[in-house]
C-alpha positions as CSV (number, residue, x, y, z in Angstrom):
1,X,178.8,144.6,-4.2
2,X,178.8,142.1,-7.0
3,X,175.0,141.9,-7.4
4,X,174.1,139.4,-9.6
5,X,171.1,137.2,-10.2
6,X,168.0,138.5,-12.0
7,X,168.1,141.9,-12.8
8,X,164.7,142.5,-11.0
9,X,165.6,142.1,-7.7
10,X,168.4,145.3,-8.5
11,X,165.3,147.4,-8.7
12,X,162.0,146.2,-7.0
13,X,163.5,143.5,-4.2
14,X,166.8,143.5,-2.8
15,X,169.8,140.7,-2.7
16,X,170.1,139.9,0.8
17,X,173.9,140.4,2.6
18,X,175.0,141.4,-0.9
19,X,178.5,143.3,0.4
20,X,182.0,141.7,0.3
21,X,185.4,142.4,0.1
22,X,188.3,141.7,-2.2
23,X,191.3,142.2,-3.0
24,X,192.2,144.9,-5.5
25,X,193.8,141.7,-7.5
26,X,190.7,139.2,-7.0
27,X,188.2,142.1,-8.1
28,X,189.9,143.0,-11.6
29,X,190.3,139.5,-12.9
30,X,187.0,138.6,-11.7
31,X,185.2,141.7,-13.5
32,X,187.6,142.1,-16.2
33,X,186.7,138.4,-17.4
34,X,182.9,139.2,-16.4
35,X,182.7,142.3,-18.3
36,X,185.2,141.7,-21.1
37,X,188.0,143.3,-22.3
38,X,189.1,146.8,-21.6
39,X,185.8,147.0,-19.7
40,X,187.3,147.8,-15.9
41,X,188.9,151.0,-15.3
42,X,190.8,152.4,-12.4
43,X,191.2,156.1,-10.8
44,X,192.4,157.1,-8.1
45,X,192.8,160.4,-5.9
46,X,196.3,161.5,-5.7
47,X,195.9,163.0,-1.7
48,X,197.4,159.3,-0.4
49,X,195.5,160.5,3.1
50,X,192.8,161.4,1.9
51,X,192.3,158.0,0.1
52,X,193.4,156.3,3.5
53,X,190.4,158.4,5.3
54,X,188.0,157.5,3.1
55,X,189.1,153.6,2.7
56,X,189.1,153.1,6.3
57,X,185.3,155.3,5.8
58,X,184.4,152.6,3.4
59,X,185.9,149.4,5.5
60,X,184.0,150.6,8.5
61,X,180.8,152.0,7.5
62,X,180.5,149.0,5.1
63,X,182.2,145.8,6.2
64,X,183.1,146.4,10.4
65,X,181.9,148.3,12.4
66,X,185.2,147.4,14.3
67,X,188.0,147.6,11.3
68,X,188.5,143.6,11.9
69,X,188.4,141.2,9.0
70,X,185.4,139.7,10.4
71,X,182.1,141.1,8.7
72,X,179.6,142.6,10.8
73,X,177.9,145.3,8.7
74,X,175.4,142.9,6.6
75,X,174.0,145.5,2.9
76,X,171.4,144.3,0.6
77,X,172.1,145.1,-3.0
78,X,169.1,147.1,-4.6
79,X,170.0,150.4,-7.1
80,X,167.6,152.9,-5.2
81,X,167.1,156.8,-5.9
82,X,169.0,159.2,-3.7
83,X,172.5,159.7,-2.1
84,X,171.4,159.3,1.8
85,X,171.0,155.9,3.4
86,X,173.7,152.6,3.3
87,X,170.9,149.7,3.2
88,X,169.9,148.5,0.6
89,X,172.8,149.8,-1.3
90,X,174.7,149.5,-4.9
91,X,178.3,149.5,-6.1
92,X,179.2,153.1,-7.4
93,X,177.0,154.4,-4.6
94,X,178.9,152.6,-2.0
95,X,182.2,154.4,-3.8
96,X,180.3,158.0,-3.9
97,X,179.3,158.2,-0.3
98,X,182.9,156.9,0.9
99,X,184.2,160.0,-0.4
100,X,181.6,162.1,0.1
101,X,181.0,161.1,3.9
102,X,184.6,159.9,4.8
103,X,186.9,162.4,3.2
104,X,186.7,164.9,6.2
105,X,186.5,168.2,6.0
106,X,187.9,168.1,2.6
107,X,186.1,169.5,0.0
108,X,186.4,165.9,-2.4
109,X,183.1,165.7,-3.8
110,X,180.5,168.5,-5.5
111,X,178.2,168.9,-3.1
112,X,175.1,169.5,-5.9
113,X,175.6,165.5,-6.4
114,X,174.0,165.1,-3.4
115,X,170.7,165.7,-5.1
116,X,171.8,162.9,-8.0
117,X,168.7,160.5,-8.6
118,X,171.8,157.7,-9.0
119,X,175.4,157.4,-8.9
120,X,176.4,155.9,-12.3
121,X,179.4,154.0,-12.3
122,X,180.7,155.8,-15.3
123,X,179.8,159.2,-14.4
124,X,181.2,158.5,-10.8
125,X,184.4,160.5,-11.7
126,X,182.5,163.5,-13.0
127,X,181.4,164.1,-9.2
128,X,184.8,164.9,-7.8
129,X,186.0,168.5,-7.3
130,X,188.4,169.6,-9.9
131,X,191.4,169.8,-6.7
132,X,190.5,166.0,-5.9
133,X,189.5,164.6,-9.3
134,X,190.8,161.5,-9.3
135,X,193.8,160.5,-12.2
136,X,193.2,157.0,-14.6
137,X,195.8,154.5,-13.3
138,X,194.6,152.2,-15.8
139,X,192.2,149.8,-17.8
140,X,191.9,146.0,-17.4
């Protein structure tokens, strides 16, 4: 979810149909210039099905409903408290409940983080169980 606009409406109203997809080249030289150098790292989960799970998770609980390229699930962008509920929505929470909710019966994220106020992008890694904590694959 790029967000965007005034930072107000991240908190007290919401950006309207806020979600997209991209790919994994698009979203890294789009952020990387956004953010600045050495500003946009990458981890990933070494279980290759596990990741799979919980992308197809993410593509259908937050793009299709259907897993076609057309989108159908429509999120609002607003950084709200709490773990439960997909819209409004934010980035790194988007991220946290794909692995929570779509990882199976795999044990992939701590459950206490369930009770988090908010899922900080930074801290995002720090939620992972030590079996599935995910390995840096680089900064851009």
């Amino acid at each position: 979810m790029p967000g965007g606009g005034n930072i107000v409406n991240w908190l007290w109203t919401q950006l309207k149909d806020n979600n997209s997809q991209k790919t994994k080249t698009h979203w890294i030289d789009y952020w990387s210039k956004k953010a600045g150098k050495n500003k946009i790292q990458i981890w990933r989960p070494k279980d290759k099905a596990m990741r799979e799970n919980v992308a197809n998770y993410a593509d259908y609980r937050f793009w299709s409903s259907t897993h076609s390229l057309t989108k159908n699930r429509h999120i609002n962008y607003q950084i709200i408290q709490g773990t439960s509920g997909f819209n409004p929505n934010y980035c790194s929470r988007m991220v946290w409940q794909s692995f929570y909710h779509g990882s199976g019966n795999k044990n992939v994220i701590q459950t206490s983080t369930a009770g988090l106020t908010y899922i900080f992008p930074g801290a995002l890694v720090n939620t992972f169980t030590s079996k599935y904590r995910p390995y840096k694959v680089g900064t851009y």
